[in-house]
LUMMILO-898086 format. One record per residue (C-alpha): residue in one letter; z, y, x. Coordinates in steps of 0.001 Angstrom, whole numbers, plus 500000, padded with zeros to 6 digits. Each point is the difference from the previous one (the first is absolute). Layout:
% LUMMILO-898086
AZYX...
% end
This chain:
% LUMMILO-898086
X289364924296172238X499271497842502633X500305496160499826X501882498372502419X498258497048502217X502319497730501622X498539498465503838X500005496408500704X502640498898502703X497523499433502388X498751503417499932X503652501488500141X500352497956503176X497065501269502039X502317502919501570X502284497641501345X497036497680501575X498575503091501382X503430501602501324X500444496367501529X496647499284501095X500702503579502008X502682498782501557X498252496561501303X497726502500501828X502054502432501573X501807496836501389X496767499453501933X499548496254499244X498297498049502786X498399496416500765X500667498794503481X497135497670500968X500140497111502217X500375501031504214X496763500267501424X500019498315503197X497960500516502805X498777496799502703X499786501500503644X499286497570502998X502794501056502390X500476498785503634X503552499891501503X498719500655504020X503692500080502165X499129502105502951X501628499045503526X499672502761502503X501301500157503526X501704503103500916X501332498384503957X499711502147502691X496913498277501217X497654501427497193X500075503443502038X497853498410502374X496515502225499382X497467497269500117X498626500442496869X496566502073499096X500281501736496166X497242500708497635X499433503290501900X498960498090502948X503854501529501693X502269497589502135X503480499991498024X502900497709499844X500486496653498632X501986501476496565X497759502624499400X497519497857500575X501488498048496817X500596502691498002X496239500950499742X499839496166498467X502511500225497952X498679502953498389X496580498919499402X501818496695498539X502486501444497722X497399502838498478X497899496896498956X503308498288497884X500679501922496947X501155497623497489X501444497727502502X503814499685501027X500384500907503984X503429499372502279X500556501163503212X502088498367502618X500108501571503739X501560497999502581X501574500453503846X502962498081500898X500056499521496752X498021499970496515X500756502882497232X498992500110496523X498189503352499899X498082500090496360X501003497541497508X497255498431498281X498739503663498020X496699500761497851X500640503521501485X497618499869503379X500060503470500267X503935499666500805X499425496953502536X497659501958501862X502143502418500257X502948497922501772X497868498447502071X498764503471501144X503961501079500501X499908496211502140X500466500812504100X499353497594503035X504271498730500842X501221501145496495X501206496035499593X500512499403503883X497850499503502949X499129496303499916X498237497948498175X501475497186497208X496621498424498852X502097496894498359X502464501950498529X497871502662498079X497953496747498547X503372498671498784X500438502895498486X496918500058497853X500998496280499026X503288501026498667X498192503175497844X497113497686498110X502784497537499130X500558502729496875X496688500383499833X497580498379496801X496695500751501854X498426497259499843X497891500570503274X502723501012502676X498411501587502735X501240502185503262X498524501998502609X500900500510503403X498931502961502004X501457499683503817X498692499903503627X501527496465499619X502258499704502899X503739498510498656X502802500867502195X502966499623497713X499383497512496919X503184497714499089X497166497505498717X496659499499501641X497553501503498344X498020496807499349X503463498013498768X499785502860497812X496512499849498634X500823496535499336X502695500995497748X497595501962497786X497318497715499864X502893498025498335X500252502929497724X496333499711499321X500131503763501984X496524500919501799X499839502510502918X497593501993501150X500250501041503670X498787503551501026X499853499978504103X500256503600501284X499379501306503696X498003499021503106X499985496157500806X500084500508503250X503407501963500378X502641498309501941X503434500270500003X502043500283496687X497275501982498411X498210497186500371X497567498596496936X501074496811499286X496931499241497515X501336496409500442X503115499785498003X498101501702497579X497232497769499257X502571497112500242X502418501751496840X496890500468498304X498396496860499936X503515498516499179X499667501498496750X496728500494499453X499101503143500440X498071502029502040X500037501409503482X498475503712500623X499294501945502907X500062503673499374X498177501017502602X497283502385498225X498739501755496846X498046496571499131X502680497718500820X502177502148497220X497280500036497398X500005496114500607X503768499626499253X499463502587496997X497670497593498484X502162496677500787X502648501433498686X498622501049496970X499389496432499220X502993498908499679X501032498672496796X501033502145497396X502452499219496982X500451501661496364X503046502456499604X500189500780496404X500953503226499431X501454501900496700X497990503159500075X501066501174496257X500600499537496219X497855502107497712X501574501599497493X498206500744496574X500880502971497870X501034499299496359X500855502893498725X496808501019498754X500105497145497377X503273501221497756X498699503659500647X496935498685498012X501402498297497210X502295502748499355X497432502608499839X497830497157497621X503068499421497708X500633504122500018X496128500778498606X500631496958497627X502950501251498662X498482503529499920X496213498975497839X502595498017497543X501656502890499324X496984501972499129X498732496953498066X503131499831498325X499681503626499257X496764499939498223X500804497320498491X502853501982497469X498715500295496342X501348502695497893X501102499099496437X498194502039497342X503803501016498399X501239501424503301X497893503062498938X500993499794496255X502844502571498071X503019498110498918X501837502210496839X502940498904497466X498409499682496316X502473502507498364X500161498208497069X499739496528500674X502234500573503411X497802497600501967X497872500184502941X496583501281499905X497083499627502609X497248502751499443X497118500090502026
% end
C-alpha cells in the first residue's frame, strides 16, 4: 500500500504560473524606449529663376566649352548646386510676368531637379518681374523658422515688368532680415532687352547683404559653390525611430525555470516516500479470541 503525500499549495500552483507565464509570452510583451533623435544642419536656399523670353539669348559658354542659352546655361548651376544639398530644404520659384511657386521648400532634391528640368524659357510669360518674384520669396520665409533666411537669384537681370522696383523690394527683405544672392547670367555687353543689367543686381544684393555673382565660367561657379556653402546652417531635429525591446524571452524563461522546479520536487518528493514495515505484514481474525491479528 502506498502512502499518500499531500503537495504544498505552492507547488499545486506552479501549473497555473506556468500556463500564465505562457500566455505573457505569446502576447509578445515589449519596452518602447525613448525616440532617438537625430541633429542635421539643414539650409532652407529659395531658388529664384528667370524663365522671360530673354534667357534664350545664347550668350552663354557651358562646361563643355559649347555656346548655349541663358536657362540652360542655369540649369548646369543649378544642378551642380542642388547635388551638393542633401539634408537641406530647397524651393523653387520661376518667374516671367510673373513669379510661381515651383518646389515648395522639400528635402527631396532629386524631385526639384526634376521640375526645374521640366522648367522652359516663356512658361510664366515673356518679361521680366525682378520685384515681384523677390516679393514673393518675402511672403514664403514669413512661415518659415530658419533662422538664416536666404534667396538666390539666377537672371540676366534686365526687369521689364516688376509692380515694385526691384531695389524697393530688396529693401523689404532686408526688413525681413532676408539676404540675396545675385547670380548674373549672359554677355555684359548685349543690348537691347537681353541686356545684362549686372547693376540692379549688385544694388538688391548689397541691400541685403548678400552677394553678387557673375556666372560667367567653370571658376566663377566653383566660387559661388563655395560661398554658398557658407552660409549659415541651423539644427532640424528629426525623429528617426523608437527602439523596441523584446520581452518575451523573460516569462518564456521563468516558465520553463518554474516547470524543471516543479518537475526535480516531484522526484524529490518521490524518493522521499517511506514504506511502513506493516504494509507488508498478514492481517488474520484470532478464531477464538475474534480479534485482529498482525503476523509477520
Amino acid at each position: 500500500m502506498t502512502a499518500d503525500v499531500s503537495r504544498p499549495v505552492p507547488a499545486r500552483a506552479v501549473p497555473w504560473l506556468v500556463w500564465l507565464l505562457v500566455l505573457s509570452a505569446l502576447a509578445r510583451p515589449q519596452w518602447i524606449e525613448p525616440p532617438v533623435t537625430k541633429s542635421v544642419p539643414t539650409r532652407d536656399p529659395l531658388l529664384l529663376v528667370d524663365l522671360s523670353g530673354s534667357m534664350q539669348h545664347e550668350d552663354t559658354v557651358n562646361a563643355a566649352g559649347d555656346t548655349v542659352d541663358r536657362l540652360t546655361a542655369v540649369k548646369e548651376v543649378l544642378a551642380d548646386f542642388l547635388s551638393r544639398r542633401q539634408g537641406d530644404r530647397v524651393g523653387l520659384v520661376v518667374f516671367g510676368d510673373a513669379p510661381y511657386l515651383q518646389v515648395p521648400f522639400t528635402t527631396d532634391v532629386k524631385l526639384a531637379q526634376q521640375l526645374l528640368d521640366q522648367c522652359a524659357i516663356g512658361m510664366a510669360g515673356p518679361r521680366t518681374a525682378l520685384g515681384d518674384v523677390i516679393g514673393l520669396g518675402v511672403n514664403l520665409f514669413e512661415q518659415s523658422d530658419a533662422p538664416a533666411k536666404t534667396m538666390t537669384a539666377l537672371t540676366d537681370g534686365n526687369d521689364t515688368k516688376s509692380q515694385a522696383p526691384p531695389i524697393a523690394a530688396a529693401r523689404v527683405a532686408a526688413e525681413w532680415a532676408i539676404r540675396i544672392h545675385t547670380v548674373a547670367i549672359g554677355d555684359p555687353t548685349t543690348v537691347g532687352e537681353e541686356k545684362l543689367d549686372e547693376q540692379t543686381w549688385r544694388d538688391v544684393a548689397e541691400e541685403t547683404g548678400g552677394s553678387y555673382f557673375f556666372a560667367a565660367d567653370r571658376a566663377q561657379r566653383d566660387r559661388i559653390y563655395d560661398e554658398l556653402d557658407r552660409w549659415e546652417t541651423h539644427e532640424v531635429n528629426r525623429v528617426t525611430h523608437r527602439p523596441r525591446r523584446d520581452l518575451f524571452y523573460w516569462p518564456r524563461a521563468v516558465a520553463f525555470l518554474a516547470t524543471m522546479a516543479n518537475k526535480l520536487w516531484n522526484v524529490l518528493a518521490r524518493k522521499r516516500m517511506v514504506v511502513p514495515a506493516w504494509a507488508s505484514a498478514e492481517v488474520r481474525v484470532n478464531a477464538i479470541t475474534g480479534e485482529l491479528e498482525v503476523v509477520e
